[in-house]
N, C-alpha and C positions, 0 to 999 in steps of 0.2 A: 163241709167239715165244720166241726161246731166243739167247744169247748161248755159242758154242761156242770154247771157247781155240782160236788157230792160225786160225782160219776169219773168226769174225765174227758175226754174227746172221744168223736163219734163221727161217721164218715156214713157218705152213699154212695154208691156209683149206680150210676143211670145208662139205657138205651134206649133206642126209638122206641121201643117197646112195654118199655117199666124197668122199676128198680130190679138191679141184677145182685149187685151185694149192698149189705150191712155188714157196714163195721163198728162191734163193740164198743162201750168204751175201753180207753187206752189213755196208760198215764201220757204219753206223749203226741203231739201233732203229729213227727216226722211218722211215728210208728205206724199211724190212720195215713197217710201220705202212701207209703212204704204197701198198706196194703191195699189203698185205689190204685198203685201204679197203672192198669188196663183199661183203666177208666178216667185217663186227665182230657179228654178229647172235648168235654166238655158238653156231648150231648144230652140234652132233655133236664138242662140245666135249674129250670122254675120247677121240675117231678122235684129234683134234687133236693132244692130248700125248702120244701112243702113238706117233703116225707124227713128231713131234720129237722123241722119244727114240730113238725108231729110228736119225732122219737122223744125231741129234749122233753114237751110235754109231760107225756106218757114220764118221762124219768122224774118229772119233779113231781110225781102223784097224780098229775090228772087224768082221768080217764077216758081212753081215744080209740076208735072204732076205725082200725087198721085196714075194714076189708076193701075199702073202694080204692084204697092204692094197686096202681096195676103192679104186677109182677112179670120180668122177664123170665121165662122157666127153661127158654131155650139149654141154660148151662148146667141143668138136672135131669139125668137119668130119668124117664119116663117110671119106672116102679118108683123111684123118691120122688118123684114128684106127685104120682098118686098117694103117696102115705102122708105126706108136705101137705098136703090139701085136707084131706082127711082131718089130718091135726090141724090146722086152721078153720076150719068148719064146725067142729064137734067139740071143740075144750076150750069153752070161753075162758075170760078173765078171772085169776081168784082159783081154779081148779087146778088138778093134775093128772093124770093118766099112767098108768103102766105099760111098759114097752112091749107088753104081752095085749095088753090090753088094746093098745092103738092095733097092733097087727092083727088083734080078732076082727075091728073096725074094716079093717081094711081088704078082711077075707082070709089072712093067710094067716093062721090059728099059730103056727109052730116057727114063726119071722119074726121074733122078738127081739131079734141079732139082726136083720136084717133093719128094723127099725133104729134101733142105737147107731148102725150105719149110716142111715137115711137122716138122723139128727145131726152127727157128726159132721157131716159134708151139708148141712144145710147154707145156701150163702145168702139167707133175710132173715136172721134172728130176728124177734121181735114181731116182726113183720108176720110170721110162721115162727110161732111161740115155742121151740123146740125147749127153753128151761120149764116147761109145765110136764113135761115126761120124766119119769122118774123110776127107780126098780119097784121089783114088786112087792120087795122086804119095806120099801117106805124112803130108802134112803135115795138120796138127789142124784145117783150116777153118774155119768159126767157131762161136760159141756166146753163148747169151743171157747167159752169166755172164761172158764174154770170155776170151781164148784163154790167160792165165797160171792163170785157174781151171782149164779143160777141162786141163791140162797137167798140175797139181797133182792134180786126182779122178783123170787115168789113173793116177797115178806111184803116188798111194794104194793104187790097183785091183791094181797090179802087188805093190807091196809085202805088200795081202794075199792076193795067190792065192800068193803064195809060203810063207805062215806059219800058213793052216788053214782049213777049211770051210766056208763059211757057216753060221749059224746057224738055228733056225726063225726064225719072225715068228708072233705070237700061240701060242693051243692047240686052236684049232681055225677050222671051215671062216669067211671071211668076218668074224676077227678081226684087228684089226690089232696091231700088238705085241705 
């Protein structure tokens, strides 16, 4: 758990496996507390601080290359977690997608609804960039952090595809920062 100027507090929780949630930020600690409850056990403790340095990163502008943090997916329904993927793979930094559009991606042409589900319940915002999806009218839809967050990450998103590269993430395969 990290306190990020501009943001707020921000939380991981970790298994043997990868990160299992992100937590937004949140004007308070106890709040990011409140939502690792499941996760004080303390495993996979160095994933932990690796993938919140990352995130603070990522938040103060720079640009960071999320894919080689592992993820536990165990606590996602197998169809979210194919669409979770999908959107993580296909809709880099700086872009957006329509929720009609990710379910074309994904096969199921008329799941558009079933996507806005699949983002709602996502538990690694960021991680699996669920505020880059959007309606198909243009406006932000919603989001587990609320629509003035998703607004702010895009504006971040845009500000750095315009000022440089992504970065790695770790030094090799199955590392996280």
């Amino acid at each position: 758990m990290r306190k990020v100027e501009g943001w707020g507090w921000i939380g991981v929780g970790t298994t043997e496996k990868g990160v299992a949630r992100i937590v937004l930020p949140k004007s308070s600690k106890k709040a990011v507390e409140e939502a690792l409850r499941d996760f004080r056990n303390g495993v996979n403790q160095s994933l932990a601080e690796n993938c919140l340095q990352a995130i603070s990163r990522y938040l103060k502008g720079e640009p960071v290359n999320f894919e080689r943090i592992p993820i536990d997916w165990d606590f996602v329904p197998p169809v979210h977690r194919s669409i979770l993927l999908t959107l993580r793979k296909t809709v880099p930094l700086g872009q957006t997608i329509t929720y009609g559009e990710l379910a074309r991606r994904c096969g199921m042409s008329r799941a558009a609804r079933l996507v806005g589900q699949a983002m709602a319940k996502n538990p690694v915002p960021i991680l699996v960039p669920c505020h880059r999806v959007i309606r198909s009218d243009g406006s932000l839809g919603g989001f587990s952090g609320g629509i003035t967050l998703k607004r702010k990450l895009l504006d971040l998103e845009q500000r750095m595809q315009r000022n440089s590269p992504p970065t790695e993430v770790g030094g090799y395969e199955n590392e996280a920062c």
